[in-house]
C-alpha positions as CSV (number, residue, x, y, z in Angstrom):
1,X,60.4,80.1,117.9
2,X,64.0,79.7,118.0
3,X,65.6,78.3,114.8
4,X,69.8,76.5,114.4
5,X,71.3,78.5,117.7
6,X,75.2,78.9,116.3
7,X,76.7,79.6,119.7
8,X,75.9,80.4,123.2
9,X,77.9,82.1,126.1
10,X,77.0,83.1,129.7
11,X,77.6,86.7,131.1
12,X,78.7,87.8,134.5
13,X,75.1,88.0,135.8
14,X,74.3,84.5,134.8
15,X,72.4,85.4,131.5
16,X,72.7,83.0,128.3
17,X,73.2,84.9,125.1
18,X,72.4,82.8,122.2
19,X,73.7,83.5,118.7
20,X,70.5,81.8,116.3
21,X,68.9,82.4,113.1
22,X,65.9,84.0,114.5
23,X,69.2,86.8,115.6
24,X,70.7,87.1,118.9
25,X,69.0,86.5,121.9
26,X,69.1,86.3,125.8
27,X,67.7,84.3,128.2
28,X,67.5,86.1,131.6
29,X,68.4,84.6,135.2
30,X,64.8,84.1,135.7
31,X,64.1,81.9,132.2
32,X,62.8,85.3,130.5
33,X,63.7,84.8,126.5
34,X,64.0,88.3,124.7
35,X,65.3,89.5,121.4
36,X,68.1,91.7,121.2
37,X,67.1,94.2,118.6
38,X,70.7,96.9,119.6
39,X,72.7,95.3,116.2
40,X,69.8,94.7,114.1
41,X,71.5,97.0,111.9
42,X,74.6,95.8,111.9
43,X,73.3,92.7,110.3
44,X,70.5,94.1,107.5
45,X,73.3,92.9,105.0
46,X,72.4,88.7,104.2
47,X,75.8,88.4,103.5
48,X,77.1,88.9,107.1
49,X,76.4,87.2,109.6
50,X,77.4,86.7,113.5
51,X,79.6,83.3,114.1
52,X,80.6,83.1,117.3
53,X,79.6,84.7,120.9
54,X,82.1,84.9,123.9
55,X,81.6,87.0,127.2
56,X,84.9,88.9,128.7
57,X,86.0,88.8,132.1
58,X,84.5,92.1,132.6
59,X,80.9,91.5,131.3
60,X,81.5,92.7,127.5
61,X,79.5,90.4,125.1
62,X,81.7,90.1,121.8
63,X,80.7,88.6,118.8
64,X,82.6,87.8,115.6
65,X,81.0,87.6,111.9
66,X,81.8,85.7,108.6
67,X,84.1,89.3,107.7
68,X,86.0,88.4,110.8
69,X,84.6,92.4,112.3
70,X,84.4,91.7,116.2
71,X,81.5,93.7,118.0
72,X,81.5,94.5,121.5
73,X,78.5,94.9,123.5
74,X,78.2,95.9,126.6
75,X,75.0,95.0,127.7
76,X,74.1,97.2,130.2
77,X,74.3,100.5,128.5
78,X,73.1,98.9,125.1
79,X,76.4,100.7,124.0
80,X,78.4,99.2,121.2
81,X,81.8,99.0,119.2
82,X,82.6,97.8,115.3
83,X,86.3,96.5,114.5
84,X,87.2,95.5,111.2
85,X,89.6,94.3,109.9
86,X,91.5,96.9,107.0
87,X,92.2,93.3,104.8
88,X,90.3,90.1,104.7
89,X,92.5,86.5,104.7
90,X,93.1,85.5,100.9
91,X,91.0,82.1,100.2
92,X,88.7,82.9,102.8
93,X,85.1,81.3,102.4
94,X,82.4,83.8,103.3
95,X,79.9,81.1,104.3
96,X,83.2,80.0,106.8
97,X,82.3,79.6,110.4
98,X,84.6,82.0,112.8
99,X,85.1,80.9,116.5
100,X,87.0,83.2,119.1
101,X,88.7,82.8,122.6
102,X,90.1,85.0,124.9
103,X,93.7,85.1,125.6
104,X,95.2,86.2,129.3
105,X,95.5,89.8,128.5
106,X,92.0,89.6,126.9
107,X,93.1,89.6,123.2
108,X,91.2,87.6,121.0
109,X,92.0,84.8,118.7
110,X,89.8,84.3,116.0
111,X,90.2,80.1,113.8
112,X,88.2,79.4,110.5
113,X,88.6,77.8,107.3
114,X,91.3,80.1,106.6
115,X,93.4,79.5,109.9
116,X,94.0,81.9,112.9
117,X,93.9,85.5,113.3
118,X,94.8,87.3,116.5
119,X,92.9,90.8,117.6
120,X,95.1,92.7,119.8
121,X,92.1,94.7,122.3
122,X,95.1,97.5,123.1
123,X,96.0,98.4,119.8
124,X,92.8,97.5,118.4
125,X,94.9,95.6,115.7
126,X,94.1,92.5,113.7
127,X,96.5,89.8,112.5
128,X,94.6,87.8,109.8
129,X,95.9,85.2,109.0
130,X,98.7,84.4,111.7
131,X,101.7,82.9,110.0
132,X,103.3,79.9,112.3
133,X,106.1,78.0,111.7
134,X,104.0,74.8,110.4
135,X,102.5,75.0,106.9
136,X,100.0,72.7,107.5
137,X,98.1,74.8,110.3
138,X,98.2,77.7,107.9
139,X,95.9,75.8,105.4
140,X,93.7,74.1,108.2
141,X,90.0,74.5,108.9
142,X,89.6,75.6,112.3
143,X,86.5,74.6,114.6
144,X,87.2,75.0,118.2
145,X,89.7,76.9,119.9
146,X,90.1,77.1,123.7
147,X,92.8,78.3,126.5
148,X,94.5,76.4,129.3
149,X,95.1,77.8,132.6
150,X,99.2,78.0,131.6
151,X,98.0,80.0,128.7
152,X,98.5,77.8,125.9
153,X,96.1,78.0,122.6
154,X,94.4,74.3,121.5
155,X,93.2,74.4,118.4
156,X,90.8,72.0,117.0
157,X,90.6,71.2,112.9
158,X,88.4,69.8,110.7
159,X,90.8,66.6,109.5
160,X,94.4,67.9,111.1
161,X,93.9,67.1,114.4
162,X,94.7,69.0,117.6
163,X,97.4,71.9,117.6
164,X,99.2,73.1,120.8
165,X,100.2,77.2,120.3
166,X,102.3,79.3,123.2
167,X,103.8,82.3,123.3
168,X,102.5,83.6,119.9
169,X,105.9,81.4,118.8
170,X,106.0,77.6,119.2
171,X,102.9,75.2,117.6
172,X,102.8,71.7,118.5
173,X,100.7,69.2,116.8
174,X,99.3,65.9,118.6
175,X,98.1,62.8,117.1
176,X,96.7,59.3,118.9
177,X,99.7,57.1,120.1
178,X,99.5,54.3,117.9
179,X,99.9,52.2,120.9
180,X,97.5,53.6,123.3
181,X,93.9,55.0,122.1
182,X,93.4,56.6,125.2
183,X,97.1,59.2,124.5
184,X,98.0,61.8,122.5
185,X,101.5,61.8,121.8
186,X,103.5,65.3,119.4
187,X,102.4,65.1,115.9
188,X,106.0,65.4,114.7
């Protein structure tokens, strides 16, 4: 029985990785449901806990947990990689949901409670938390983050709206056009 599935992504063969409380599973391109038992250990600790499941453009399953560590699977050797960060984001809640996105150069963003950190694959670096240029996206509770095809970062939060981020330098916030319900017009 499946129980609360977290998150879901697709590979590059057309099988569905689920992120649940009965642990991380995978439903096959035939409909075959299995268990995946390879991080089992990485997850004996109730205190930690995968978030968030994204598949790279070269097949790589990557999950993130509540610590922020990202894990990279590759699921056909079974064969997997731990990166954690060396210092956690002050104020950070460890019951916090963490959601991830993929980049252009396949760097990965990271948005919780705590705001956004950035995971640069090359240097195997984290940012935590990423500092912009407006305070109030440094103190908001992320929930959905998502690139365009220019590039650009949105960010969803809990209760400040959508954020627009490019080039690692310049956020935008949008708000509904008082005038139109259907617009979104620059939040400042």
């Amino acid at each position: 029985e499946i129980h609360n599935i977290g998150a879901s992504t697709v590979d590059l063969n057309g099988n569905t990785w689920l992120l649940s409380w009965s642990g991380l599973l995978k439903i096959d391109v035939a409909g075959h449901l299995e268990t995946v038992t390879i991080l089992e250990s990485e997850f004996k600790n109730d205190m930690l806990f995968p978030t968030d499941i994204k598949c790279d453009s070269i097949g790589n399953i990557w999950l993130v947990t509540n610590e922020y560590s990202l894990i990279k699977l590759n699921p056909k050797t079974e064969d997997y990689q731990v990166f954690s960060p060396s210092k956690l984001p002050p104020d950070r809640n460890p019951w916090a949901s963490v959601k991830i996105a993929f980049d252009l150069e396949e760097n990965i963003w990271m948005g919780s409670t705590t705001g956004l950190g950035y995971f640069d694959q090359t240097k195997e670096d984290f940012q935590l938390p990423v500092k912009s240029n407006q305070l109030e996206l440094d103190q908001a509770s992320i929930r959905a983050l998502t690139f365009d095809s220019f590039g650009s970062l949105w960010i969803g939060t809990d209760f400040r709206g959508l954020y627009k981020y490019e080039d690692r330098a310049v956020f935008q916030a949008f708000s509904p056009n008082q005038n139109k319900s259907s617009s979104l017009t620059p939040g400042w």
